[in-house]
C-alpha positions as CSV (number, residue, x, y, z in Angstrom):
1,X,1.6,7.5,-31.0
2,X,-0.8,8.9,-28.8
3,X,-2.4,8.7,-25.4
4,X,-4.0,9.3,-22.0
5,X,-2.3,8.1,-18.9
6,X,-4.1,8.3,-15.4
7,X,-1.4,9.5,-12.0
8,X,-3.1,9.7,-8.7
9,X,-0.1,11.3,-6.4
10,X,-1.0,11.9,-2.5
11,X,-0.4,15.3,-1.3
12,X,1.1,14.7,2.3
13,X,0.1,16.8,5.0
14,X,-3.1,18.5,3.5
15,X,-5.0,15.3,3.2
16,X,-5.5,15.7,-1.1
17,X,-5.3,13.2,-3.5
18,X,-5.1,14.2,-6.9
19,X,-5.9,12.5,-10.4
20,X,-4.3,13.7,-13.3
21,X,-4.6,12.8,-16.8
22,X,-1.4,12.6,-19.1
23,X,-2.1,13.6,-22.5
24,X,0.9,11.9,-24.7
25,X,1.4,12.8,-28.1
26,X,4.5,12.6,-30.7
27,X,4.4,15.7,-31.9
28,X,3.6,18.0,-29.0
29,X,5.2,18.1,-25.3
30,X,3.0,16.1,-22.7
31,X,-0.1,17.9,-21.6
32,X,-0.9,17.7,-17.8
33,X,-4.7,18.1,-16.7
34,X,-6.4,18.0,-13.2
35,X,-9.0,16.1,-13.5
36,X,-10.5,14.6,-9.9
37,X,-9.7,15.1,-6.8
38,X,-10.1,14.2,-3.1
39,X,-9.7,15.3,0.5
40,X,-9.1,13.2,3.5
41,X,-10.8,15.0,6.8
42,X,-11.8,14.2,10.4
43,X,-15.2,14.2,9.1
44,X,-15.2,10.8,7.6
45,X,-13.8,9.1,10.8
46,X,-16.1,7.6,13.9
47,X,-15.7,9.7,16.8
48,X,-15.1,6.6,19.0
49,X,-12.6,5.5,16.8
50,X,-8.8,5.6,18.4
51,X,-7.1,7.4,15.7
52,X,-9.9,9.3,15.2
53,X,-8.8,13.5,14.9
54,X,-9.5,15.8,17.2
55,X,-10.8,18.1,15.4
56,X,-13.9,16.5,12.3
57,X,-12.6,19.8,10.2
58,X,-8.9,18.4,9.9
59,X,-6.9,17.2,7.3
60,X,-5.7,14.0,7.4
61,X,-2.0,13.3,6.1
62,X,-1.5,10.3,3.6
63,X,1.6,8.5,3.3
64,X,0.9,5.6,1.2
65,X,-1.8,4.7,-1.4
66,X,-2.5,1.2,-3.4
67,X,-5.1,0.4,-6.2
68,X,-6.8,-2.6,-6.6
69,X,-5.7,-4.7,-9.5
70,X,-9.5,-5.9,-10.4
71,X,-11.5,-2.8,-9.4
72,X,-10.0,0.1,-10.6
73,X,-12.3,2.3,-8.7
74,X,-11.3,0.9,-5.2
75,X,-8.0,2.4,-3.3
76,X,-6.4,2.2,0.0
77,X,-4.2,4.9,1.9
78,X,-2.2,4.3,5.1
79,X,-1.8,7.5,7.3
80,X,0.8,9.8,9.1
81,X,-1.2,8.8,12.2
82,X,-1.9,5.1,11.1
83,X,-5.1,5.3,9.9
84,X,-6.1,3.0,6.8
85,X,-9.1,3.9,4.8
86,X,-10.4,2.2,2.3
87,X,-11.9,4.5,-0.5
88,X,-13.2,5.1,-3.1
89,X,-13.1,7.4,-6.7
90,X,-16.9,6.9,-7.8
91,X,-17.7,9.1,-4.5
92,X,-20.7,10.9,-4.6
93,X,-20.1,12.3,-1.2
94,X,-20.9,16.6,-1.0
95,X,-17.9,18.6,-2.1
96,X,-15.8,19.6,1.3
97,X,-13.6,21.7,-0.2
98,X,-14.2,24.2,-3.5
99,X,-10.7,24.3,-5.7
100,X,-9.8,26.6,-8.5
101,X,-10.9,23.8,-11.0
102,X,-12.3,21.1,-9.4
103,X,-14.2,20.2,-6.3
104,X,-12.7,17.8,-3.5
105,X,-15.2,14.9,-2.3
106,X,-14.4,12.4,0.9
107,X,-13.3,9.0,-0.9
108,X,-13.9,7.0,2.4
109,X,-15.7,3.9,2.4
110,X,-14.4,2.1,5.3
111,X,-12.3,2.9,8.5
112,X,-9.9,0.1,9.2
113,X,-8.1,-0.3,12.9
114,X,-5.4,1.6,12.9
115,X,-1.7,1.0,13.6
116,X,0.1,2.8,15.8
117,X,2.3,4.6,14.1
118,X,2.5,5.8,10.4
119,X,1.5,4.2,7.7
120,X,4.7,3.6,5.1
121,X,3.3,1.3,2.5
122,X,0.4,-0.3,1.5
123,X,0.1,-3.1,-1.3
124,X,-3.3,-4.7,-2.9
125,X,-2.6,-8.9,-3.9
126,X,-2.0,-8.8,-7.4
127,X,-4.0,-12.0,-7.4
128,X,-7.3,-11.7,-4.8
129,X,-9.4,-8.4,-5.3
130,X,-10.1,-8.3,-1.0
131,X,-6.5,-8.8,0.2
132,X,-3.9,-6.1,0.9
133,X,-1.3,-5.5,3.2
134,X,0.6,-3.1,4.8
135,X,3.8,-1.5,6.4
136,X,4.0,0.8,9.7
137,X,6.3,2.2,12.1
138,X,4.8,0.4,14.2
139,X,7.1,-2.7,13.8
140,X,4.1,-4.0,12.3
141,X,3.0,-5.7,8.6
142,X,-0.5,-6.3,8.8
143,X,-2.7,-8.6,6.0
144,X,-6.5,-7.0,5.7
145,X,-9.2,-8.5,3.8
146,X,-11.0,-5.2,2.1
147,X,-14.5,-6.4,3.5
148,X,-13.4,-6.1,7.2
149,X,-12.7,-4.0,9.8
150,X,-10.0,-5.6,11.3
151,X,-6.9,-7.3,10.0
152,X,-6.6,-11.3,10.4
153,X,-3.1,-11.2,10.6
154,X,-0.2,-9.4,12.0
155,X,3.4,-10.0,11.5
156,X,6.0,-8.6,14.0
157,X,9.2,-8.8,12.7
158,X,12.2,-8.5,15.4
159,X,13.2,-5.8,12.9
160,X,12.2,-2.3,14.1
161,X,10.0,-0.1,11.7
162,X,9.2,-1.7,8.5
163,X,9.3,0.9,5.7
164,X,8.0,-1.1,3.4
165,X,6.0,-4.0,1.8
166,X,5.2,-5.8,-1.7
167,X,3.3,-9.1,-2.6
168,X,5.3,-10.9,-5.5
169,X,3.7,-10.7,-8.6
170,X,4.8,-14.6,-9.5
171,X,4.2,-16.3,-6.3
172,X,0.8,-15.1,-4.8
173,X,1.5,-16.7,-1.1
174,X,4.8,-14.2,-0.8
175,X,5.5,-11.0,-0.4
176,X,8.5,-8.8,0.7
177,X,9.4,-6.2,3.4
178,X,11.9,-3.9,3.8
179,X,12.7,-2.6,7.7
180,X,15.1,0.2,9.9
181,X,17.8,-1.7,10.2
182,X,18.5,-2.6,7.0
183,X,16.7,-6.0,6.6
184,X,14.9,-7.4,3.5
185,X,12.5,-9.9,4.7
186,X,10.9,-12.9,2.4
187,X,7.9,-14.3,3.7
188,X,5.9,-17.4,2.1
189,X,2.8,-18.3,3.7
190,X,2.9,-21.8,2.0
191,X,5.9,-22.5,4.5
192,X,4.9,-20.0,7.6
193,X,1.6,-17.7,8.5
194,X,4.5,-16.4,11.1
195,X,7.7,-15.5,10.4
196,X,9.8,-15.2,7.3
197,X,11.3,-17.9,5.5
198,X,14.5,-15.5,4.2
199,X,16.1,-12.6,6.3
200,X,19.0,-10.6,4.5
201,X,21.1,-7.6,5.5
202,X,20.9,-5.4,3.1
203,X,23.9,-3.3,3.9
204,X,26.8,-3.8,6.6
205,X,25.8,-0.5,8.8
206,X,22.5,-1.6,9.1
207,X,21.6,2.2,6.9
208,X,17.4,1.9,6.8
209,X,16.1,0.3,3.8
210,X,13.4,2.9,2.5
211,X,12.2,1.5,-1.4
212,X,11.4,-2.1,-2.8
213,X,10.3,-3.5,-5.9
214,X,9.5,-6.9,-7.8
215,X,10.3,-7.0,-11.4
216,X,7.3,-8.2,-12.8
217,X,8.9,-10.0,-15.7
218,X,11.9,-11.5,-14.0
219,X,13.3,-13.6,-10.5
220,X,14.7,-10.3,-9.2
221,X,13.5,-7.4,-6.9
222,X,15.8,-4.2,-6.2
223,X,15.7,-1.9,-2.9
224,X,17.1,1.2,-2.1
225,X,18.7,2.3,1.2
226,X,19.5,5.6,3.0
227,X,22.5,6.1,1.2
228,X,21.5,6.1,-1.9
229,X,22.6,2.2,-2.5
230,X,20.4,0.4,-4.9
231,X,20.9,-3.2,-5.2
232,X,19.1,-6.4,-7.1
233,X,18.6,-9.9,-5.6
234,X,17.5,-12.7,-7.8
235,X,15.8,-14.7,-5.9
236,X,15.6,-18.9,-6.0
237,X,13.1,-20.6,-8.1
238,X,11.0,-21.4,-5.3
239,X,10.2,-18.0,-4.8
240,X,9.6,-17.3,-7.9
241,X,8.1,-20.1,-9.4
242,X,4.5,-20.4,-8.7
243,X,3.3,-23.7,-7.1
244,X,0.5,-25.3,-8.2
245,X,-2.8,-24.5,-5.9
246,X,-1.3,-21.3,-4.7
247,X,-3.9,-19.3,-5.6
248,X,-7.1,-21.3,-3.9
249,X,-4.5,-21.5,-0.8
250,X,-4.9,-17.8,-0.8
251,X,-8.3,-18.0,-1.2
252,X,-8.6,-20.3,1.9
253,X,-6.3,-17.6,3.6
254,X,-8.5,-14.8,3.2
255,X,-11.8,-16.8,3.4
256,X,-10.2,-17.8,7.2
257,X,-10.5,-13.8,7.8
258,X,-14.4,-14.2,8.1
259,X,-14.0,-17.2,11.1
């Protein structure tokens, strides 16, 4: 068989995002093509803004990047200095920067406020096209809707830095975050809009937690610590068992961000 397979890595540090295209076919090696790219700069970002570079030529470092699950076009990246931009790859800003191949556009659309600290994870609802989230330094898991500014909710677990966030892709009122001091953190916004309904040590020596994922076809989600430890937690039924209204209680959630 045969195929084309899109990857969009960041490039931390010189502000480029990158779309490649993976040609797959049985009888010959992968082929790997450059296809689009983008550059993050000062330019894009309101002077007034607080995050906002010195300098409107720089390059702006990203950490994290999600797409949307019902626009394919639409992205967010989180920041080394906690910027979150919404952005987008049908750009038709002027190239900034001439490559060998290609030529690198802004993708920014929207400036978000900022946290303040980096920007470890970012993660689009698998279920509503407006709501994301994200992890930070910080101490800090924030819930954005897409069309705003600024985010309508902001969780401080007593857990240090959070390294890491995910929405479960069976129960679209929870999600999952990883932090510092080796926490894993459930949260269900049926039961709380505060605090989270499941805190578990993920290790004795409280070793940071840096990875997470759901498995989209099963109750379980693994993580991976600082020393290499990967483990999987199957979680209860009621966590993974969607509930019946869940997903116009979301809607309610992030129709509340407009109040």
């Amino acid at each position: 068989s045969s195929g084309i397979n899109a990857e969009w890595p960041l490039r931390p540090g010189d502000g480029k995002i990158l779309r490649w295209e993976v040609k797959l076919s049985r009888y010959q090696d992968p082929e790997l093509t450059l296809v689009q790219g983008f550059v993050i700069t000062g330019a894009y970002i309101p002077r007034d803004h607080p995050t906002a570079p010195s300098s409107r030529t720089a390059d702006i470092g990203g950490t994290a990047m999600s797409f949307s699950h019902e626009d394919e076009s639409t992205f967010v990246v989180g920041s080394e200095s906690g910027l979150v931009l919404k952005c987008s790859t049908l750009s038709t800003e002027l190239p900034l920067d001439k490559g060998i191949k290609i030529q690198f556009r802004s993708p920014i659309t929207l400036v978000y406020n900022s946290h303040n600290g980096p920007v470890y994870d970012v993660d689009f609802s698998p279920v509503h096209r407006n709501l994301f989230l994200t992890a930070s330094t910080d101490g800090t898991i924030r819930l954005y809707n897409t069309l705003q500014p600024k985010p309508f909710q902001v969780l401080e677990p007593v857990s240090g830095y959070v390294f890491g966030v995910q929405w479960s892709p069976a129960r679209p009122l929870v999600f999952a975050a990883i932090t510092a001091n080796g926490s894993l953190l459930i949260y269900d916004l049926k039961k709380s809009r505060v605090g989270p309904v499941l805190q578990i040590p993920v290790n004795q020596t409280k070793s940071p937690v840096y990875s997470i994922e759901f498995n989209s076809k099963s109750d379980t989600l693994s993580t991976g610590d600082s020393k290499g430890t990967v483990k999987v937690w199957k979680l209860s039924q009621g966590l993974s068992s969607q509930i019946r209204g869940e997903v116009k209680m979301l809607e309610r959630i992030a129709a509340s961000s407009y109040e």
